[in-house]
mmCIF file of the N, C-alpha and C atoms, coordinates in Angstrom:
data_MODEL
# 
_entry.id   MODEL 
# 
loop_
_atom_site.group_PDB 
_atom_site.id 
_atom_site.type_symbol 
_atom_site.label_atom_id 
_atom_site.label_alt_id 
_atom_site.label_comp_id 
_atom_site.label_asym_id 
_atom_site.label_entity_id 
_atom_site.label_seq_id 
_atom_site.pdbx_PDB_ins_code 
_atom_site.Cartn_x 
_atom_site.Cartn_y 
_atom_site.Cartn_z 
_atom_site.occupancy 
_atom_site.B_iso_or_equiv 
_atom_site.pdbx_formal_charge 
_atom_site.auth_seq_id 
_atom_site.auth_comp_id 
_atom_site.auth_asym_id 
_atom_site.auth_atom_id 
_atom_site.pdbx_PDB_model_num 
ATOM 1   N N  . UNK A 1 1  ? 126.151 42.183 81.738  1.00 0.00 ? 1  UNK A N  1 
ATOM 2   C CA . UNK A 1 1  ? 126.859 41.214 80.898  1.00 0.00 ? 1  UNK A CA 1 
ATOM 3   C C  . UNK A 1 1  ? 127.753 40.337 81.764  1.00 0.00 ? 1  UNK A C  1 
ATOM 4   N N  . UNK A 1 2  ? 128.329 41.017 82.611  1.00 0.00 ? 2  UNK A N  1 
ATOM 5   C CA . UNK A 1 2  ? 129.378 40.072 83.348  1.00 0.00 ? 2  UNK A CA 1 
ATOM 6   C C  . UNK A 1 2  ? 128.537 39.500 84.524  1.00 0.00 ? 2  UNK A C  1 
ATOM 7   N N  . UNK A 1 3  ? 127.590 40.011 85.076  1.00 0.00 ? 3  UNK A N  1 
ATOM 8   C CA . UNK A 1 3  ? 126.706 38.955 85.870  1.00 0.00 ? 3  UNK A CA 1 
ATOM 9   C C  . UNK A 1 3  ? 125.943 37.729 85.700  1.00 0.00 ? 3  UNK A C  1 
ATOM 10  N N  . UNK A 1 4  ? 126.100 37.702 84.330  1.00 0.00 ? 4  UNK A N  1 
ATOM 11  C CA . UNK A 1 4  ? 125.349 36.574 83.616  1.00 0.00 ? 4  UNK A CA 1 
ATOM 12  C C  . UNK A 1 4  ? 126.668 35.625 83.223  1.00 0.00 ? 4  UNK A C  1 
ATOM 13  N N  . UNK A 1 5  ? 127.499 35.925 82.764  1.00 0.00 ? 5  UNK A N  1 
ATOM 14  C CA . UNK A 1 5  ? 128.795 35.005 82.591  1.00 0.00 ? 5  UNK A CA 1 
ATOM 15  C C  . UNK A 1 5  ? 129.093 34.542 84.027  1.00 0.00 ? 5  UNK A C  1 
ATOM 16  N N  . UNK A 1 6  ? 128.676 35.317 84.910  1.00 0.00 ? 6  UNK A N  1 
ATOM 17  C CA . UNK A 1 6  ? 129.183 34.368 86.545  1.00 0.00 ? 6  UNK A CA 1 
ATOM 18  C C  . UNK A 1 6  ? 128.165 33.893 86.853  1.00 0.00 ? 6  UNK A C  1 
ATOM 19  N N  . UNK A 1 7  ? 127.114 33.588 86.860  1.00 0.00 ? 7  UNK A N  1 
ATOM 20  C CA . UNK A 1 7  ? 125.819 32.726 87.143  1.00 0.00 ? 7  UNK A CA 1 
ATOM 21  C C  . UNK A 1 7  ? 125.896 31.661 86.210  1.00 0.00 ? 7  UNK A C  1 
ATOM 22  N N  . UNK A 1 8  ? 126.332 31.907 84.910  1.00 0.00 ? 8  UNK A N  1 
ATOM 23  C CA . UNK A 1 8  ? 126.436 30.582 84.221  1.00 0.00 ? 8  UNK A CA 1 
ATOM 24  C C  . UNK A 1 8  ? 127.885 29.808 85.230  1.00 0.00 ? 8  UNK A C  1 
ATOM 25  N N  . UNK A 1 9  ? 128.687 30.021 85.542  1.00 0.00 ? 9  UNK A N  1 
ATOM 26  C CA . UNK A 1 9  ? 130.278 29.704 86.035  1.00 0.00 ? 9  UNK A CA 1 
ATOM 27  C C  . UNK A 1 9  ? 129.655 28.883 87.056  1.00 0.00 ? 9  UNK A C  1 
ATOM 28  N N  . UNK A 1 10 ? 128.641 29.916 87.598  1.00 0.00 ? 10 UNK A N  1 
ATOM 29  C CA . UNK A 1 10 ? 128.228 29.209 88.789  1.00 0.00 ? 10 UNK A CA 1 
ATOM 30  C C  . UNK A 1 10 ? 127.449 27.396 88.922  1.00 0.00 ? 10 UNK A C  1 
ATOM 31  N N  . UNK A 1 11 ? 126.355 27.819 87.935  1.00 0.00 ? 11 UNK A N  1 
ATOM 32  C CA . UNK A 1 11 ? 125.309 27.220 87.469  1.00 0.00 ? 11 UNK A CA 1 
ATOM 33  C C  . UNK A 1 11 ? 126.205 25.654 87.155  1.00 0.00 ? 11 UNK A C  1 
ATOM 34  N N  . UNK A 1 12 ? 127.301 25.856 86.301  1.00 0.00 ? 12 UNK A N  1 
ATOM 35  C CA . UNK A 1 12 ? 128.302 24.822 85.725  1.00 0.00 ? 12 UNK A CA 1 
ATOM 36  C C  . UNK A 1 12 ? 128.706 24.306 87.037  1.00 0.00 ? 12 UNK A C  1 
ATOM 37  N N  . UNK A 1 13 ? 129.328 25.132 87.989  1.00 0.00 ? 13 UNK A N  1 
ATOM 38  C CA . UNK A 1 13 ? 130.074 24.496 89.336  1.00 0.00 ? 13 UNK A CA 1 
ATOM 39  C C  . UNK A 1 13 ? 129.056 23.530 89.664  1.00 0.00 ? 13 UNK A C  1 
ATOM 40  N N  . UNK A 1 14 ? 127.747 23.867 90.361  1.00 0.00 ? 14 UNK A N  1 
ATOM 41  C CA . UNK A 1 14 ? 126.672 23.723 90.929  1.00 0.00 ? 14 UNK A CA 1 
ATOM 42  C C  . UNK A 1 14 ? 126.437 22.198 90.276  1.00 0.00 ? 14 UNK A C  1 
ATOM 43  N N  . UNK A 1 15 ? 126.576 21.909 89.226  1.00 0.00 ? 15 UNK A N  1 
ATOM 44  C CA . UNK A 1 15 ? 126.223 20.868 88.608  1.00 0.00 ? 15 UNK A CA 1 
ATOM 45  C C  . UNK A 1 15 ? 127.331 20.064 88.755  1.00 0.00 ? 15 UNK A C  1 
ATOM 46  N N  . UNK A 1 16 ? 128.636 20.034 89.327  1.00 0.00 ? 16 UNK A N  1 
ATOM 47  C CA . UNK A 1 16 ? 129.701 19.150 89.087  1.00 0.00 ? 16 UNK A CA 1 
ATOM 48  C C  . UNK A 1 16 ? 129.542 19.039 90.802  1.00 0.00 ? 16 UNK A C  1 
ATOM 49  N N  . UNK A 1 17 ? 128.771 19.600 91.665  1.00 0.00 ? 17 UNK A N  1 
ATOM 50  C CA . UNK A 1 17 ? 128.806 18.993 93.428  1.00 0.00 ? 17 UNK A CA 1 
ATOM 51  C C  . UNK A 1 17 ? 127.270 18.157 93.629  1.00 0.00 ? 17 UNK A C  1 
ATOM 52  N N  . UNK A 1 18 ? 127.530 17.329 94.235  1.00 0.00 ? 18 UNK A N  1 
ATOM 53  C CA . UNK A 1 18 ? 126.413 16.821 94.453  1.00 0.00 ? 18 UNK A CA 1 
ATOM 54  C C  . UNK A 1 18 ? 125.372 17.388 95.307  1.00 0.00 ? 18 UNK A C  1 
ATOM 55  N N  . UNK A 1 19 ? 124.112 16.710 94.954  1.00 0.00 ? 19 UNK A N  1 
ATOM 56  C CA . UNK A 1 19 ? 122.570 17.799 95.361  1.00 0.00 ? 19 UNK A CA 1 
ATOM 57  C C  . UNK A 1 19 ? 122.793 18.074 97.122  1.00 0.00 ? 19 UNK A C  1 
ATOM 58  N N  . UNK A 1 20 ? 123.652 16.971 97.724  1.00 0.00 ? 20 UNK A N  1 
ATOM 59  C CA . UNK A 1 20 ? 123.825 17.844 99.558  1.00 0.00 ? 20 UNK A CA 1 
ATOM 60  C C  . UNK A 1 20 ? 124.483 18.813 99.483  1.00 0.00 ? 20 UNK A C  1 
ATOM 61  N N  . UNK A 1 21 ? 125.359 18.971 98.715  1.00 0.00 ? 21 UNK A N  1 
ATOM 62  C CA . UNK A 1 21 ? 126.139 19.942 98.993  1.00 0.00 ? 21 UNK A CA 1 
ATOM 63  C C  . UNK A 1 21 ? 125.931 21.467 98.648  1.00 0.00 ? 21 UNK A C  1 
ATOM 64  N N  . UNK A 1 22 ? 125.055 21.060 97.797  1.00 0.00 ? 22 UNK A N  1 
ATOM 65  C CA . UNK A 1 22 ? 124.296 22.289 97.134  1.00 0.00 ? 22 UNK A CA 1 
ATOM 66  C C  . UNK A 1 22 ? 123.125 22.545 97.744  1.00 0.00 ? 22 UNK A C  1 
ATOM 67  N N  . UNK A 1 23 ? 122.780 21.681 98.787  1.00 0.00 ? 23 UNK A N  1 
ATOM 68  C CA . UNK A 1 23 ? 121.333 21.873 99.989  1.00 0.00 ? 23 UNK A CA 1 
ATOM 69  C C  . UNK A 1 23 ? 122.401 22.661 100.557 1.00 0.00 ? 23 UNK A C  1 
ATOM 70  N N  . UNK A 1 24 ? 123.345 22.424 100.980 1.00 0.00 ? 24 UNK A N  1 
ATOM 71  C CA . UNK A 1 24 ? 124.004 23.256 102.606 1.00 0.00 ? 24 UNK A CA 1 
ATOM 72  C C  . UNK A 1 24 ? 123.954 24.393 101.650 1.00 0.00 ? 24 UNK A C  1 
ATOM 73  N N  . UNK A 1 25 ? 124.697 24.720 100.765 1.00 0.00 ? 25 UNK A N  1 
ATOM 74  C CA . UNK A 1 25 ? 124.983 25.870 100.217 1.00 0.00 ? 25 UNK A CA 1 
ATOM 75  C C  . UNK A 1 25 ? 124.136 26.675 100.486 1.00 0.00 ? 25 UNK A C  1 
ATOM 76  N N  . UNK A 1 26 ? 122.744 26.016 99.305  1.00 0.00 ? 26 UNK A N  1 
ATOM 77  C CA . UNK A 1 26 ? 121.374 26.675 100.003 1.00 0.00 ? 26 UNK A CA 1 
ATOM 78  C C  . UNK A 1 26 ? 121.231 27.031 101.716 1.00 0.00 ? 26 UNK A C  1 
ATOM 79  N N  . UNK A 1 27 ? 121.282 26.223 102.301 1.00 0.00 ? 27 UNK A N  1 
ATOM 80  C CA . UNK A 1 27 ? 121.006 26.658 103.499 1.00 0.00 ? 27 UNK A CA 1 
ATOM 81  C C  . UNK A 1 27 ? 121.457 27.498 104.107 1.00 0.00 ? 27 UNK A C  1 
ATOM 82  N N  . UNK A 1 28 ? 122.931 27.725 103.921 1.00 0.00 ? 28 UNK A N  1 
ATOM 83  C CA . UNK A 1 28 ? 123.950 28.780 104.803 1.00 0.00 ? 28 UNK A CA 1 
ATOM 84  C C  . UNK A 1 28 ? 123.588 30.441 104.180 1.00 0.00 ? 28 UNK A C  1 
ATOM 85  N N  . UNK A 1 29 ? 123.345 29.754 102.593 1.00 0.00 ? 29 UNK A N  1 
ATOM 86  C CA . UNK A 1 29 ? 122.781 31.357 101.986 1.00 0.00 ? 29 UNK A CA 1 
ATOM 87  C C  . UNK A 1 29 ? 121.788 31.854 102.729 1.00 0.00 ? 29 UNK A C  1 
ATOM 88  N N  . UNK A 1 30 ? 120.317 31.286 102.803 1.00 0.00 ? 30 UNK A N  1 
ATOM 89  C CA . UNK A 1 30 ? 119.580 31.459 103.443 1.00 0.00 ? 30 UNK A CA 1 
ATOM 90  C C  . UNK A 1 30 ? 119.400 31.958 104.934 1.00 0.00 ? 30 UNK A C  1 
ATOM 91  N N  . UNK A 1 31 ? 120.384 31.887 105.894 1.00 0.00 ? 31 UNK A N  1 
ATOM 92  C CA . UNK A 1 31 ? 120.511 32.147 107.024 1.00 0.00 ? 31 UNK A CA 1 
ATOM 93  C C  . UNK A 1 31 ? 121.498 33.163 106.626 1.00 0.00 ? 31 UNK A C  1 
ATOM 94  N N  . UNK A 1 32 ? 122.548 33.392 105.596 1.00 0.00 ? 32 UNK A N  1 
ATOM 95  C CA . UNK A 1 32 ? 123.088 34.508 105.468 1.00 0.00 ? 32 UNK A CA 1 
ATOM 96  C C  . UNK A 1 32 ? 122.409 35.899 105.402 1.00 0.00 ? 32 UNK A C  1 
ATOM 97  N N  . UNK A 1 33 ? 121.426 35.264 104.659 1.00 0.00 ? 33 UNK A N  1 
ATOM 98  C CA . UNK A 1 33 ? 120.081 36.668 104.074 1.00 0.00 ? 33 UNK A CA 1 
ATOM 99  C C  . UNK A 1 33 ? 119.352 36.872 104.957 1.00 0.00 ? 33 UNK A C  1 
ATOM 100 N N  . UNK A 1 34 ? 119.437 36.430 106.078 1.00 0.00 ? 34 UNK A N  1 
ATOM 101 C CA . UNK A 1 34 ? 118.304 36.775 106.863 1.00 0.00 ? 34 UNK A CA 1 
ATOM 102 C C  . UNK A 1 34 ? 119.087 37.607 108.059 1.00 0.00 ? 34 UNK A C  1 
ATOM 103 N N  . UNK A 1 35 ? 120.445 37.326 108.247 1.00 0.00 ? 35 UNK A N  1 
ATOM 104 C CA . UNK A 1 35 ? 121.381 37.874 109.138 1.00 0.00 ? 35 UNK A CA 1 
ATOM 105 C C  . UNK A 1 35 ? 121.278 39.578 108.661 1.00 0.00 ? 35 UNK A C  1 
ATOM 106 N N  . UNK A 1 36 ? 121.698 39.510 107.295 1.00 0.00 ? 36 UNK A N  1 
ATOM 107 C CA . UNK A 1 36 ? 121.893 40.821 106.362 1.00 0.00 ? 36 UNK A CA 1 
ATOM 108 C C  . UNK A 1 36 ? 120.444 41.612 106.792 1.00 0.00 ? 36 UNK A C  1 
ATOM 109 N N  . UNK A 1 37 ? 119.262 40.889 106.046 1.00 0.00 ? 37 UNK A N  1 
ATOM 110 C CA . UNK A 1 37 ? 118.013 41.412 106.455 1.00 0.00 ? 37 UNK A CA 1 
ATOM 111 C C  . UNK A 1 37 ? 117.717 42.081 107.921 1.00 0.00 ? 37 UNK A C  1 
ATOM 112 N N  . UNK A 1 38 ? 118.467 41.199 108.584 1.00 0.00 ? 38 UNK A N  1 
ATOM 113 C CA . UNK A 1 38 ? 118.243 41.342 110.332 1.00 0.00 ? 38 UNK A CA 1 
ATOM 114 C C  . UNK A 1 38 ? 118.823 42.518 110.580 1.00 0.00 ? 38 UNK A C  1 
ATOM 115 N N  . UNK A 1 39 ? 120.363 42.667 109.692 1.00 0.00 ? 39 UNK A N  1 
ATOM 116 C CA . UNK A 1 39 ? 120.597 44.054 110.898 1.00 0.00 ? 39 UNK A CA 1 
ATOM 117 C C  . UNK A 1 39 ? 120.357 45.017 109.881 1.00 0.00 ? 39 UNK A C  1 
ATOM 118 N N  . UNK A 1 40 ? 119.925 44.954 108.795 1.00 0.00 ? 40 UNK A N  1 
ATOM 119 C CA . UNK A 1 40 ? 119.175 45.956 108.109 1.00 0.00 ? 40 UNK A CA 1 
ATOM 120 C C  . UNK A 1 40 ? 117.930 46.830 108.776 1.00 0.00 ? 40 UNK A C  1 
ATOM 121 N N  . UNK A 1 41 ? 117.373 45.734 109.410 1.00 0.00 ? 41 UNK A N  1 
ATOM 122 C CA . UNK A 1 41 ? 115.732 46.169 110.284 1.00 0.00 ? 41 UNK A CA 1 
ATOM 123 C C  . UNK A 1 41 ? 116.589 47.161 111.369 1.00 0.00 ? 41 UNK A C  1 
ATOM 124 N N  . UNK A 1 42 ? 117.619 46.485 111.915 1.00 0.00 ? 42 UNK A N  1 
ATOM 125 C CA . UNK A 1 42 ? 118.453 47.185 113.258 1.00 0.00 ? 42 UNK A CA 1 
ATOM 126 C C  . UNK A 1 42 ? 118.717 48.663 112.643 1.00 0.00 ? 42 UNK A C  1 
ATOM 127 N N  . UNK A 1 43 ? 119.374 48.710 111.856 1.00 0.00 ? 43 UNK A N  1 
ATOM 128 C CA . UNK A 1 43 ? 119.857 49.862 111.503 1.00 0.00 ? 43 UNK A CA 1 
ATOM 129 C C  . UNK A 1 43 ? 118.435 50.700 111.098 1.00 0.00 ? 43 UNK A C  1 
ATOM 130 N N  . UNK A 1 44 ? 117.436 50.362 110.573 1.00 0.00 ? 44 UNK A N  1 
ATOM 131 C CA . UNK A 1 44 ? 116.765 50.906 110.279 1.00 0.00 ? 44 UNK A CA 1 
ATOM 132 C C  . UNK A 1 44 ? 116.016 51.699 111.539 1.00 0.00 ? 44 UNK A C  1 
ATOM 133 N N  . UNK A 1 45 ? 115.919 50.880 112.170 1.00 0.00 ? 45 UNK A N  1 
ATOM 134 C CA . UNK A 1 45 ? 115.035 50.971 113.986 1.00 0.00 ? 45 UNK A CA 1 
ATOM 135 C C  . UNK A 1 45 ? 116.260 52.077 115.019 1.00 0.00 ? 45 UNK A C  1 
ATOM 136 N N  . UNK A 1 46 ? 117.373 51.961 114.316 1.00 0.00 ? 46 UNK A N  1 
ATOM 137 C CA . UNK A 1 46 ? 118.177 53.133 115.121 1.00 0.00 ? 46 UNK A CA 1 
ATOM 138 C C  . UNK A 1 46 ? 118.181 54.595 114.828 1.00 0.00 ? 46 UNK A C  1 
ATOM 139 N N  . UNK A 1 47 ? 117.570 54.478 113.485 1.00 0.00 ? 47 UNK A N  1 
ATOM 140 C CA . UNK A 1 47 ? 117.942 55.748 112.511 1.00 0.00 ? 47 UNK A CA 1 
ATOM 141 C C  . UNK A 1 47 ? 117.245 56.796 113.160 1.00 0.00 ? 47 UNK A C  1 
# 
C-alpha cells in the first residue's frame, strides 16, 4: 500500500521536471544497478 502511494509521488514529481532531467535520472539509476549487481557477482565469487 505505501509503495504505491510513493510511485504515484514519484510519477507526479517526474512529470513537473523536464524529459533531460528525467534521462539523467534514468541514467545514473542505471549505472547505479549495475554497480549493486556488480558487487553482488563479487560477493557471490568470494563466498
Amino acid at each position: 500500500m505505501c509503495s504505491t502511494s510513493v510511485s504515484m509521488v514519484s510519477d507526479i514529481v517526474d512529470m513537473n521536471r523536464s524529459p533531460s532531467e528525467r534521462q539523467k535520472d534514468l541514467t545514473a539509476h542505471r549505472w547505479y544497478s549495475m554497480e549493486v549487481w556488480a558487487v553482488g557477482q563479487r560477493m557471490k565469487a568470494e563466498r
